[in-house]
TIMARMI-10583 format. One record per atom (N, C-alpha, C, O): residue in one letter; x, y, z. Coordinates in steps of 0.02 Angstrom, whole numbers, padded with zeros to 5 digits, always signed. Example, Ala and Ser with C-alpha at 12.3 -4.5 7.8 and 13.67 -1.06 7.14 Angstrom:
2
a+00660-00284+00390;a+00615-00225+00390;a+00660-00165+00390;a+00712-00166+00423;s+00642-00112+00354;s+00684-00053+00357;s+00645+00002+00394;s+00670+00057+00402;
//
This chain:
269
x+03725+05446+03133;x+03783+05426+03172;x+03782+05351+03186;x+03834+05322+03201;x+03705+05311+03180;x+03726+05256+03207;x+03727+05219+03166;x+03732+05162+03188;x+03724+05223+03104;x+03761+05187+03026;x+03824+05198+03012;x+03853+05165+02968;x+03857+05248+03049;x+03918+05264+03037;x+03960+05221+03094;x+04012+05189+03087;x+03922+05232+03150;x+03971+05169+03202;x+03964+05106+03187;x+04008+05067+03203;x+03913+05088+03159;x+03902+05024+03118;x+03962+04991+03070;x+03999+04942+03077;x+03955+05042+03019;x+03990+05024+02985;x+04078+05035+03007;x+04117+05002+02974;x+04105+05078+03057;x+04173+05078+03076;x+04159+05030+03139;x+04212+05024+03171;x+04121+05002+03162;x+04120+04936+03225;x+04125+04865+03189;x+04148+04813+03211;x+04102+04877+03135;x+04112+04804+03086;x+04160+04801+03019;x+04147+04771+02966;x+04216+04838+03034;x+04270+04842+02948;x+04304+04772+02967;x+04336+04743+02923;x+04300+04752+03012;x+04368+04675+03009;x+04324+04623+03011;x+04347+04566+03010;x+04249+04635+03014;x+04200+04563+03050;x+04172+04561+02933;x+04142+04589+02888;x+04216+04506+02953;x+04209+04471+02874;x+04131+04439+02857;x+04112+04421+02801;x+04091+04439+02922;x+04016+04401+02918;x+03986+04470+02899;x+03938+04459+02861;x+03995+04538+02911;x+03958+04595+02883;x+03950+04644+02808;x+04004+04661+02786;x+03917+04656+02786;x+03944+04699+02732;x+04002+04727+02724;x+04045+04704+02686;x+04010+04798+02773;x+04055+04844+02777;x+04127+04797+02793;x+04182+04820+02776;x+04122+04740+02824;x+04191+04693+02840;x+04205+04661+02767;x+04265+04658+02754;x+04172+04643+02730;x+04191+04610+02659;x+04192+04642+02618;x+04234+04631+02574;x+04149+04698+02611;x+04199+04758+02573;x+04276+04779+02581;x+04322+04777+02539;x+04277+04807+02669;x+04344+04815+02668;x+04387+04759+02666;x+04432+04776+02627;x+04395+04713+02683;x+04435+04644+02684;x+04442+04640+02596;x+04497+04627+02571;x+04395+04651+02562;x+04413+04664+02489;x+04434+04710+02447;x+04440+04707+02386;x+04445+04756+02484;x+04481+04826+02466;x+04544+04818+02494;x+04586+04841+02455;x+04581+04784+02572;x+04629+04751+02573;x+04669+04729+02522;x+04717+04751+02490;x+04627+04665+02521;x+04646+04595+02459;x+04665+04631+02412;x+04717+04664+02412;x+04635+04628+02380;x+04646+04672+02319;x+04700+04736+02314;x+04726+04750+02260;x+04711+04762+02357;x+04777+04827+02374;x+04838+04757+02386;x+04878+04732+02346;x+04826+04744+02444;x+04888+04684+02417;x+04907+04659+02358;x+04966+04659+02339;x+04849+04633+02319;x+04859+04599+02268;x+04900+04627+02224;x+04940+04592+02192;x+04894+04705+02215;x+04908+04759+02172;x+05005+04755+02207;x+05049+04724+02178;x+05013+04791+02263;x+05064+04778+02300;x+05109+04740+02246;x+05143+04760+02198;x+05092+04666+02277;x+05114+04607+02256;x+05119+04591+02210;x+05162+04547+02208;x+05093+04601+02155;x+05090+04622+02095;x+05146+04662+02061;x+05183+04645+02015;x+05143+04706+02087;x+05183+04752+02063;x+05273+04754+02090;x+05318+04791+02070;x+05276+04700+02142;x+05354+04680+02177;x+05365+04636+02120;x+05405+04652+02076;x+05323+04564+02118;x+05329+04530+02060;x+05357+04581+01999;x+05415+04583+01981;x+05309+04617+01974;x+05341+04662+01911;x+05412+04682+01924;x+05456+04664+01884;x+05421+04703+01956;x+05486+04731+01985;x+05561+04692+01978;x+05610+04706+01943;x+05549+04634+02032;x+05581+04582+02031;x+05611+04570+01961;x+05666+04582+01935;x+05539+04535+01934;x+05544+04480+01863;x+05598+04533+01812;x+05654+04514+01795;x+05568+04601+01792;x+05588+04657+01759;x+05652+04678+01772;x+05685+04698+01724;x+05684+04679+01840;x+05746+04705+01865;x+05792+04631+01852;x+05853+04638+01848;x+05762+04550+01845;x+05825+04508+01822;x+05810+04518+01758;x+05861+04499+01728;x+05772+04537+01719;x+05771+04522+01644;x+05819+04582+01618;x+05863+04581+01576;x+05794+04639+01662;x+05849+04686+01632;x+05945+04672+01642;x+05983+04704+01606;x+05968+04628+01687;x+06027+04599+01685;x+06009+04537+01646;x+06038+04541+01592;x+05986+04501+01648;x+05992+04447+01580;x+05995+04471+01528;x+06048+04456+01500;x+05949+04518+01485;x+05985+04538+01414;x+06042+04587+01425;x+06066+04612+01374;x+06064+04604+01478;x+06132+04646+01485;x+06192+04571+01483;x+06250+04582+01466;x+06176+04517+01497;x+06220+04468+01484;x+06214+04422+01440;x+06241+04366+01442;x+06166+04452+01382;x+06131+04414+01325;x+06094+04368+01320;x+06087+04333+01270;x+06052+04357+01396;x+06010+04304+01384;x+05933+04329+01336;x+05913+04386+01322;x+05902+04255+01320;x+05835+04265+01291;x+05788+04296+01340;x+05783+04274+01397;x+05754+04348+01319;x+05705+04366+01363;x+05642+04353+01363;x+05603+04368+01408;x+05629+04326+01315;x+05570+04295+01293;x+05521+04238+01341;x+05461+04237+01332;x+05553+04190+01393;x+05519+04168+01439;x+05512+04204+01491;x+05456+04204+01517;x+05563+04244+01521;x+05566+04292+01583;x+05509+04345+01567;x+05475+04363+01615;x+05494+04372+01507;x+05452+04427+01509;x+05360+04380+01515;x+05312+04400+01549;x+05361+04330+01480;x+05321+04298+01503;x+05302+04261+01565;x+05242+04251+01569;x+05341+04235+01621;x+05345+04218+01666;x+05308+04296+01704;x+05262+04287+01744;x+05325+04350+01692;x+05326+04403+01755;x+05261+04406+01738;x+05227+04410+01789;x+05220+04406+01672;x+05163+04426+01630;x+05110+04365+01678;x+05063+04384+01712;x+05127+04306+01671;x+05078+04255+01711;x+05103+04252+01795;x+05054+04242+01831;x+05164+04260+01829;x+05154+04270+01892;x+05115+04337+01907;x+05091+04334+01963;x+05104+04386+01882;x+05053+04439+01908;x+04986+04408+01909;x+04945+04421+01953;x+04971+04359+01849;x+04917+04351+01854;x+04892+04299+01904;x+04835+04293+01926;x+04951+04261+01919;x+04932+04211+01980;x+04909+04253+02047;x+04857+04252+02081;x+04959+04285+02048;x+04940+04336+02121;x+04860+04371+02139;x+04830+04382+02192;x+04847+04378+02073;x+04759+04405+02070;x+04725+04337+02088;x+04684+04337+02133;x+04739+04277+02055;x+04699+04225+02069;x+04699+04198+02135;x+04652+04167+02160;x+04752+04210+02162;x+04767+04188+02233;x+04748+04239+02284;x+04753+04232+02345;x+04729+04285+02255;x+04695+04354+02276;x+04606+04328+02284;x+04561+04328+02325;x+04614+04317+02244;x+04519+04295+02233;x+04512+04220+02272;x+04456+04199+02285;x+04574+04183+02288;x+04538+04109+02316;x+04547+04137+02380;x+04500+04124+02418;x+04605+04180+02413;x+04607+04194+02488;x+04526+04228+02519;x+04489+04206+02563;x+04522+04274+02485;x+04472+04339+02490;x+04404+04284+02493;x+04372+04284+02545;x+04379+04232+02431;x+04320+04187+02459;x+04350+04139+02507;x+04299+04104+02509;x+04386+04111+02543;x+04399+04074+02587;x+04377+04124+02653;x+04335+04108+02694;x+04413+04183+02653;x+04392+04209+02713;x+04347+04226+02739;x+04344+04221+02801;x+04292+04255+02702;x+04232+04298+02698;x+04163+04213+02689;x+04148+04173+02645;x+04150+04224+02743;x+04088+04158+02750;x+04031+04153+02702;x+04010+04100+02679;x+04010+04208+02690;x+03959+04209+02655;x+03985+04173+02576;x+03946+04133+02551;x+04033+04184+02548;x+04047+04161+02481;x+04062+04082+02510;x+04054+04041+02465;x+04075+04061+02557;x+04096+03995+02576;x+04041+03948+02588;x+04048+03887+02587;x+03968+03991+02605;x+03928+03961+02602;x+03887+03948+02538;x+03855+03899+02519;x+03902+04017+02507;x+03865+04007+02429;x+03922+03966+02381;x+03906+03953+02323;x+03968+03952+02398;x+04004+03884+02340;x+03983+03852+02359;x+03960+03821+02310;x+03958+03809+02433;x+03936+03769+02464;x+03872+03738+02407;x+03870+03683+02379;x+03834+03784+02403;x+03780+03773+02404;x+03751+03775+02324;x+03696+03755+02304;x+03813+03808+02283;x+03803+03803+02226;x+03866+03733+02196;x+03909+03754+02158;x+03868+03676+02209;x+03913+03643+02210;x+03860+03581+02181;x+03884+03525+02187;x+03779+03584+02147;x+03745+03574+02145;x+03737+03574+02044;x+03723+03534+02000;x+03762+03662+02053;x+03769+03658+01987;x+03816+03684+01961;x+03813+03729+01919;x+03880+03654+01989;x+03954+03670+01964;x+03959+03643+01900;x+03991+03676+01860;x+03927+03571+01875;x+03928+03587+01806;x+03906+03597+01759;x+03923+03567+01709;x+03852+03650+01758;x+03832+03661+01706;x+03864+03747+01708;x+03876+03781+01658;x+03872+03767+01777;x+03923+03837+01771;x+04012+03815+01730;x+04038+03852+01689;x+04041+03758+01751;x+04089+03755+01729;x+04093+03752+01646;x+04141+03772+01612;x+04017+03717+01614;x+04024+03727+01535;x+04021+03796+01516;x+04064+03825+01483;x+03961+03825+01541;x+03943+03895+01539;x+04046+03942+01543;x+04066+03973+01493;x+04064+03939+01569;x+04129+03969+01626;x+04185+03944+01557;x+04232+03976+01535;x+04167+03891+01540;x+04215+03857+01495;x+04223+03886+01403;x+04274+03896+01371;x+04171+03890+01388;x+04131+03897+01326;x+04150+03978+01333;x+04182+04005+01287;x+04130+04015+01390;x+04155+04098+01374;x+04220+04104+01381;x+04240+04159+01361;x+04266+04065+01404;x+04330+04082+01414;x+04348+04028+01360;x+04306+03985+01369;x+04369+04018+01334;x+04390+03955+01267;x+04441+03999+01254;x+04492+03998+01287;x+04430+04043+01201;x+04476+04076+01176;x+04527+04110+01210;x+04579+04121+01179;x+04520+04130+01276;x+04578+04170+01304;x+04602+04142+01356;x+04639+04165+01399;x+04561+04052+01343;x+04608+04001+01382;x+04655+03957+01330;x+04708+03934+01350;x+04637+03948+01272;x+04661+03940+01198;x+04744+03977+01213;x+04796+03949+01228;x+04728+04051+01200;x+04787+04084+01191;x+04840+04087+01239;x+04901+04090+01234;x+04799+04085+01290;x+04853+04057+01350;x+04898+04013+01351;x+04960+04019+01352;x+04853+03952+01350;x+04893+03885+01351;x+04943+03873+01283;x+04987+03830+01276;x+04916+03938+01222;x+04947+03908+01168;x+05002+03971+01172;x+05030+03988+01120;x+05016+04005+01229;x+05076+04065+01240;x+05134+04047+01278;x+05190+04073+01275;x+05101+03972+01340;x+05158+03935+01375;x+05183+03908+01330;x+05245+03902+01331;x+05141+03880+01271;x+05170+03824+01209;x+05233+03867+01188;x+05290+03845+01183;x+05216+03922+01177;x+05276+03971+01121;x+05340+03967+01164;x+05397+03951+01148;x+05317+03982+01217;x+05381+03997+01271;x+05428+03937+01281;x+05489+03939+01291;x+05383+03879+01276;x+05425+03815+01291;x+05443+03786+01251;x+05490+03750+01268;x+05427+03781+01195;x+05448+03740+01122;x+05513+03803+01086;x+05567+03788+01061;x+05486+03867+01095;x+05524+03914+01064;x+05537+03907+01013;x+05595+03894+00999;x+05478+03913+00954;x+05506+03919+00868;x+05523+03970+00848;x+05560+03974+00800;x+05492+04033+00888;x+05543+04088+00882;x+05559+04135+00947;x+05519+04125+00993;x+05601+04176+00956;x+05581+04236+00999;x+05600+04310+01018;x+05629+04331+00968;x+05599+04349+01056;x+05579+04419+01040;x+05630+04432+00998;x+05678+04393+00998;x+05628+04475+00965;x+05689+04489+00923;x+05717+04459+00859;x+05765+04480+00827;x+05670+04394+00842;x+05681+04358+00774;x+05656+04406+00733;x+05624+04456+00750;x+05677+04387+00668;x+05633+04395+00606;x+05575+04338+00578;x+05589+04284+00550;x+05525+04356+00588;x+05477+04287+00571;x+05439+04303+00516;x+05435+04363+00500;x+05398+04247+00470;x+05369+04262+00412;x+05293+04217+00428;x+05282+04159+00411;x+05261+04251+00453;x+05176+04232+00460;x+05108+04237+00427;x+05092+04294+00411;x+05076+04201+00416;x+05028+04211+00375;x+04956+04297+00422;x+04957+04313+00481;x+04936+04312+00398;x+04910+04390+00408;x+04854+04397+00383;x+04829+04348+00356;x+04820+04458+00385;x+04749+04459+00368;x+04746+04446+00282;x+04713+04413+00242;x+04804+04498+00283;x+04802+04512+00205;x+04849+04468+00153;x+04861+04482+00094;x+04879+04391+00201;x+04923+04354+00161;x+05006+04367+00179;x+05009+04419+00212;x+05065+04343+00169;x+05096+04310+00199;x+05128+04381+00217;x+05129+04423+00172;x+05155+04398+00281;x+05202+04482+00322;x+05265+04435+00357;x+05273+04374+00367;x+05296+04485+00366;x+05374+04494+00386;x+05379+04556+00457;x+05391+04616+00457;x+05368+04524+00495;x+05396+04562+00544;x+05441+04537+00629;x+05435+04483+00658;x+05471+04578+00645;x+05499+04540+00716;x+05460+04553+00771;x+05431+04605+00786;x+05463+04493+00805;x+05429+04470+00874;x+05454+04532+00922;x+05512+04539+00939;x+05395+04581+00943;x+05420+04611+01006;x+05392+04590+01054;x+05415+04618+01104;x+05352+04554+01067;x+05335+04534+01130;x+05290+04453+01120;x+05277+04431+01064;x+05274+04423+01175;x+05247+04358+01166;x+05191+04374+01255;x+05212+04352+01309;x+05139+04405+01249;x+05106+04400+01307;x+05054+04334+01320;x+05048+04280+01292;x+05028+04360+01365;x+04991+04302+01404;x+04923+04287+01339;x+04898+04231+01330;x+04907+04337+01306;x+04854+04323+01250;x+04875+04310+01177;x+04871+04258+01145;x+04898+04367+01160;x+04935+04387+01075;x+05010+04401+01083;x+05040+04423+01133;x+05034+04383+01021;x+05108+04387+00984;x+05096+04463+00958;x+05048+04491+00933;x+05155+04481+00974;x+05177+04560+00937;x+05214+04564+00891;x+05274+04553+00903;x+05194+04583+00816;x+05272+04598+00762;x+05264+04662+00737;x+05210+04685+00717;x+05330+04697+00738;x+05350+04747+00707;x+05355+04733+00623;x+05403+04699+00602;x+05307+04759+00577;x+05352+04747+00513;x+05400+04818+00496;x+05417+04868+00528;x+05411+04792+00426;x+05475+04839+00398;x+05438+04908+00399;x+05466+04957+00425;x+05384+04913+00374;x+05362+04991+00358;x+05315+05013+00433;x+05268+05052+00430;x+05329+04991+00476;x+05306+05033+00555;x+05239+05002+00570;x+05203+05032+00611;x+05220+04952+00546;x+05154+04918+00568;x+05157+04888+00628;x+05212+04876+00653;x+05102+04870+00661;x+05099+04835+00732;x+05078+04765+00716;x+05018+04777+00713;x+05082+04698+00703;x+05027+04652+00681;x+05014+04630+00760;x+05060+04631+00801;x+04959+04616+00773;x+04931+04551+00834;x+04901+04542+00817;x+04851+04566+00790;x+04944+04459+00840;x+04897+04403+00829;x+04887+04365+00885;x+04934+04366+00925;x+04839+04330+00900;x+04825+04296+00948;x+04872+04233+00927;x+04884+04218+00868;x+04900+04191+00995;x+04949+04159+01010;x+04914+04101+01000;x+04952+04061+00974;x+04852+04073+01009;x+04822+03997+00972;x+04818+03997+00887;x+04803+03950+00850;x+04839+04071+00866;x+04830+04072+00791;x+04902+04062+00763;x+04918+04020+00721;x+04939+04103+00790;x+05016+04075+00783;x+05046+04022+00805;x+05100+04006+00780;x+05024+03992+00846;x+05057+03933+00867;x+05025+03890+00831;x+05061+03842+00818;x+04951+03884+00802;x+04925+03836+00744;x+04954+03825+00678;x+04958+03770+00651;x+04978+03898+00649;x+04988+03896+00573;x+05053+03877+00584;x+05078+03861+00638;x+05097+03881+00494;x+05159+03868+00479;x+05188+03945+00486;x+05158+03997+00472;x+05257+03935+00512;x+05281+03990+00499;x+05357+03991+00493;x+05391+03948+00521;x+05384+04038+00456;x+05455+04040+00455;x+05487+04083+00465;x+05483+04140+00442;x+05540+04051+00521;x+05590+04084+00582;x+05648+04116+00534;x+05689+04072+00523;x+05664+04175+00502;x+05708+04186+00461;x+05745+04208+00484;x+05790+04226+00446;x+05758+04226+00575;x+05839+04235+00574;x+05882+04182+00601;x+05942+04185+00615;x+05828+04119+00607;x+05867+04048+00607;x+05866+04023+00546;x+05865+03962+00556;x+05865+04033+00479;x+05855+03999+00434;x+05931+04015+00397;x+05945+04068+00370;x+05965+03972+00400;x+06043+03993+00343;x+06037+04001+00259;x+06079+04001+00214;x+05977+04006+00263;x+05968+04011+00187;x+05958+04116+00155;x+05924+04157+00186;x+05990+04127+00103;x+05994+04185+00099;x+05933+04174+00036;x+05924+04133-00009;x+05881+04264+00073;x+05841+04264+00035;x+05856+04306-00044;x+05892+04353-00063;x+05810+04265-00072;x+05842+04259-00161;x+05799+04286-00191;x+05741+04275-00173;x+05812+04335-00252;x+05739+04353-00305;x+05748+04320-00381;x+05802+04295-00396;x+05705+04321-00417;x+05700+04307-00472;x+05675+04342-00523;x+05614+04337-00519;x+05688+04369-00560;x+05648+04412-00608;x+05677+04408-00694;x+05731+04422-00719;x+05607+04381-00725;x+05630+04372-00796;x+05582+04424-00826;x+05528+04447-00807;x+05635+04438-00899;x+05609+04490-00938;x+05595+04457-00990;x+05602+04398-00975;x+05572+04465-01070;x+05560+04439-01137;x+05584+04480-01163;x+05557+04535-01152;x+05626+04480-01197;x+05647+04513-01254;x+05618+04498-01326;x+05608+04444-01355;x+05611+04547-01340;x+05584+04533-01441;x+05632+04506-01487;x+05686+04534-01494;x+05620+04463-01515;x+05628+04400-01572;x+05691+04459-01612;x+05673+04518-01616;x+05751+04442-01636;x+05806+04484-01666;x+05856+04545-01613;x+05902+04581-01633;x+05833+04541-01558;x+05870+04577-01494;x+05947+04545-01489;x+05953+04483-01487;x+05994+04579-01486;x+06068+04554-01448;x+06080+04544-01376;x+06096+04578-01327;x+06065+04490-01388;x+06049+04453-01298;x+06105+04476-01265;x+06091+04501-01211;x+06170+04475-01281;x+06236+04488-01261;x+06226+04562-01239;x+06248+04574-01183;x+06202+04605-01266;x+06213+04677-01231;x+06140+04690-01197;x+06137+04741-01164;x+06061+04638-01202;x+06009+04631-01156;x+06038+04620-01095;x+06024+04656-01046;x+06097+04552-01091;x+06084+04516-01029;x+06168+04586-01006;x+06183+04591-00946;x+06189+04609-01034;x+06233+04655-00996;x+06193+04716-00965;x+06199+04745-00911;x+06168+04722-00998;x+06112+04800-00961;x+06072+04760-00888;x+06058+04789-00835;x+06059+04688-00903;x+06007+04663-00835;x+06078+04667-00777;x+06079+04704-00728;x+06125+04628-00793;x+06174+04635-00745;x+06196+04691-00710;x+06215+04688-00652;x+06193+04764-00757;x+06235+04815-00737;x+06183+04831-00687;x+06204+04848-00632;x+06116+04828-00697;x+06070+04867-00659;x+06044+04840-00597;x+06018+04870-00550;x+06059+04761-00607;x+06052+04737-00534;x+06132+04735-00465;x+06134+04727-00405;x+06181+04747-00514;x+06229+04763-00484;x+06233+04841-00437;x+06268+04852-00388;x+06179+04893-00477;x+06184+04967-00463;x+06124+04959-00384;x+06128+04987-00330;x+06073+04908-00409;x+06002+04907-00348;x+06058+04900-00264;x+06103+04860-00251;x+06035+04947-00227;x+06073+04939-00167;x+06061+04905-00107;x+06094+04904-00055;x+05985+04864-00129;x+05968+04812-00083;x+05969+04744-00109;x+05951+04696-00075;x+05991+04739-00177;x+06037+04673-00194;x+06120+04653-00164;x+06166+04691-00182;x+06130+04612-00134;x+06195+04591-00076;x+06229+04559-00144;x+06288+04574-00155;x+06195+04518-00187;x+06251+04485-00250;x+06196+04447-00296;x+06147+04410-00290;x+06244+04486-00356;x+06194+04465-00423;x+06244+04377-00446;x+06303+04363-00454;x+06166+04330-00449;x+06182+04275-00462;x+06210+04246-00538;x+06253+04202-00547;x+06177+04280-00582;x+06179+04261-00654;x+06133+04286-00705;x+06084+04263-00674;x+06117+04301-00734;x+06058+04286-00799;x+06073+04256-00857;x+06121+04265-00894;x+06014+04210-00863;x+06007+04156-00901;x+05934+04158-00947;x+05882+04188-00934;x+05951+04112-01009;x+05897+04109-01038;x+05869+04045-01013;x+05892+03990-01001;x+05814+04073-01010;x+05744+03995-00985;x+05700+03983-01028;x+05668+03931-01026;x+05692+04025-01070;x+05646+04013-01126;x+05642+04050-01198;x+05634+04111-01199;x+05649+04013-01260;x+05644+04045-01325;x+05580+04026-01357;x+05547+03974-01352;x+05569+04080-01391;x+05480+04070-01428;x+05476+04087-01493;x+05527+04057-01511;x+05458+04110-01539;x+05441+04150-01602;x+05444+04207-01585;x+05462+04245-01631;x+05428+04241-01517;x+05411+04303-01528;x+05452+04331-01468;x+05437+04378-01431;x+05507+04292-01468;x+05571+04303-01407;x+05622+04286-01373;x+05649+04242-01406;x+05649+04295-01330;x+05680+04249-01271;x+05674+04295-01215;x+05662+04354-01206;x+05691+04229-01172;x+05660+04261-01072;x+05731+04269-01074;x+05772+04240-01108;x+05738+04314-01031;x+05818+04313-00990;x+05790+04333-00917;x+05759+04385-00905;x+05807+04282-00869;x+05788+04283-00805;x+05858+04290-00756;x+05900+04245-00749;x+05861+04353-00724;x+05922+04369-00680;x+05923+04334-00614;x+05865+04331-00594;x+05955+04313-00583;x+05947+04298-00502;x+05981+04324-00482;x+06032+04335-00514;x+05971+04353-00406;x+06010+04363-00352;x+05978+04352-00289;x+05927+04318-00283;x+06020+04390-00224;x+06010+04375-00165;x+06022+04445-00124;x+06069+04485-00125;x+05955+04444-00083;x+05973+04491-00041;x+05985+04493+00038;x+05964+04447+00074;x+06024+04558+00070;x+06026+04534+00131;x+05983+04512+00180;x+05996+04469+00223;x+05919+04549+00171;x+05865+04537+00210;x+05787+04498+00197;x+05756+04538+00232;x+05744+04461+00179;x+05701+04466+00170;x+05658+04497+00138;x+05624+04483+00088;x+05665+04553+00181;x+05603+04612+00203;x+05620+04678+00140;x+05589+04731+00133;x+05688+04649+00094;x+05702+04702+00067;x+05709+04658-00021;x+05745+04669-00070;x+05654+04607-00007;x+05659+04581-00076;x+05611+04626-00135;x+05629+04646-00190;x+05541+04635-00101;x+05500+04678-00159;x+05524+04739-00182;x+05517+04757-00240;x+05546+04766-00148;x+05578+04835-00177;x+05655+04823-00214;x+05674+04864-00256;x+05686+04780-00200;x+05728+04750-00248;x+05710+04725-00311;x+05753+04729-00355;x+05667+04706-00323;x+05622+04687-00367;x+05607+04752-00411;x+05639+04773-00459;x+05547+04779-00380;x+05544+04855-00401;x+05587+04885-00435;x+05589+04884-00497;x+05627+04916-00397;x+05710+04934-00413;x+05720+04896-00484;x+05724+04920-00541;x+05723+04833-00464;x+05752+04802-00547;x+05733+04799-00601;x+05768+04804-00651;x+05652+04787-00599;x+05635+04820-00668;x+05604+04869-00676;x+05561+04873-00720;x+05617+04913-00641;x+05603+04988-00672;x+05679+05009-00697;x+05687+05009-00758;x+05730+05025-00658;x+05773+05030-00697;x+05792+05006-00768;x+05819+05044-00808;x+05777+04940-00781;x+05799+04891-00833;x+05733+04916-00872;x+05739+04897-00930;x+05703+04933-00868;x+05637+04949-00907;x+05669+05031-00940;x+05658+05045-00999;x+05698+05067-00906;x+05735+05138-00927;x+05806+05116-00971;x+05838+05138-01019;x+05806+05081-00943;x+05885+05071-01005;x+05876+05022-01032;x+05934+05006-01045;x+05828+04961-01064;x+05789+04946-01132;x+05763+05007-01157;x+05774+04999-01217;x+05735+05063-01152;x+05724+05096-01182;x+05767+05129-01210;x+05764+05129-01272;x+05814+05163-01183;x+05852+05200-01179;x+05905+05151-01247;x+05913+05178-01302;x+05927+05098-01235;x+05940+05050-01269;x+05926+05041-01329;x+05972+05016-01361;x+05866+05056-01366;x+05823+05027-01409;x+05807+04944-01399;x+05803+04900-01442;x+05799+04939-01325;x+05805+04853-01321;x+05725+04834-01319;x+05713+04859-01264;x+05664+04807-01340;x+05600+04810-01376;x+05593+04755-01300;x+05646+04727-01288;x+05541+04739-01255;x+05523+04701-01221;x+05454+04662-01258;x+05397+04680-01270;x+05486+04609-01267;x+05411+04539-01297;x+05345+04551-01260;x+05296+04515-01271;
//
């Protein structure tokens, strides 16, 4: 019983154990609280800003780092109040810097991504909802920005993938913003035909079949680019609507054109 009046005679005396526990079980419930109004708030204007078409892309970030301020301001109130931590900064103020390299050196990177996630927000080369073209584990992906947090960038690609990447890695490399870019993406694909072929009914079969592909938007031309002894190239161009729908346009084009050269008797070099 008399550890128990102890500890309920000392929950507010911040100089005791049982007082800086609870004073930090407080803090911290606030923090959460407060935290979570912030969420609220930030989340309830963002949801009328994209109802009036604004970018959401700094607002969702803004709510993402004011939560996190609230914890930090959580942690400077909570040692200000409680003496004992006021005496041990005191006293470790001796070897603040060799803790601050130490403190510095483990946090690098997810102070990196931070500072390089305000960068995204404020320069804005792209945001939520673009189409962007980034370099990836496996070499250059296509997907749109769903989110921009306090660490990593989020993209959706075409076939249901998640990519993250950390936001000092994207904000380092090159990348291209393709639903700001006015340029329509274009394919190219040349075939060889064998030496004595009637180019005139070759280059009509390449046309008909890139005209039939349904993720080609408009067939550009085909042309010869090159004659040899043992051929000529006939290289088709076009353009498609999306990007993201060039390889399988591709695909599409010469497999078909590969079925009706055959079909044809048209001989590929």
């Amino acid at each position: 019983m008399t550890t128990l009046n102890y500890w309920v005679d000392n929950l507010l005396e911040p100089k005791t154990l049982p007082g800086a526990l609870f004073i930090g079980v407080l803090v911290l419930l606030g923090a959460w609280i407060l935290g979570r109004f912030v969420h609220m708030v930030i989340h309830g204007y963002l949801d009328r800003a994209q109802a009036d078409g604004a970018d959401p892309t700094g607002i969702r970030f803004l709510g993402q780092f004011g939560k996190l301020l609230v914890y930090i301001i959580a942690v400077l109130v909570y040692a200000h109040v409680i003496p004992a931590l006021q005496k041990f900064g005191t006293a470790g103020l001796a070897s603040v810097g060799v803790v601050s390299v130490v403190v510095g050196m483990a946090a690098q990177s997810t102070l990196s991504n931070l500072v390089a996630g305000i960068s995204l927000v404020l320069y804005r080369p792209f945001k939520i909802g673009d189409r962007v073209q980034v370099s990836g584990p496996n070499g250059a992906e296509i997907g749109t920005i769903e989110s921009i947090d306090l660490g990593y960038t989020t993209l959706q690609t075409a076939d249901g993938r998640r990519l993250v990447i950390p936001n000092s890695t994207i904000a380092g490399q090159a990348s291209i913003n393709l639903s700001q870019s006015h340029s329509t993406p274009a394919i190219s694909v040349a075939f060889s035909v064998a030496s004595g072929t009637d180019i005139d009914a070759a280059r009509k079969i390449l046309l008909d079949v890139a005209k039939a592909v349904p993720k080609i938007a408009k067939v550009n031309g085909c042309f010869i680019t090159g004659v040899s002894g043992g051929g000529t190239v006939l290289t088709l161009t076009a353009t498609c609507v999306n990007a993201d729908d060039i390889t399988q346009a591709k695909s599409d084009l010469m497999e078909n054109t590969k079925k009706r050269f055959d079909a044809a008797g048209v001989k590929i070099a």
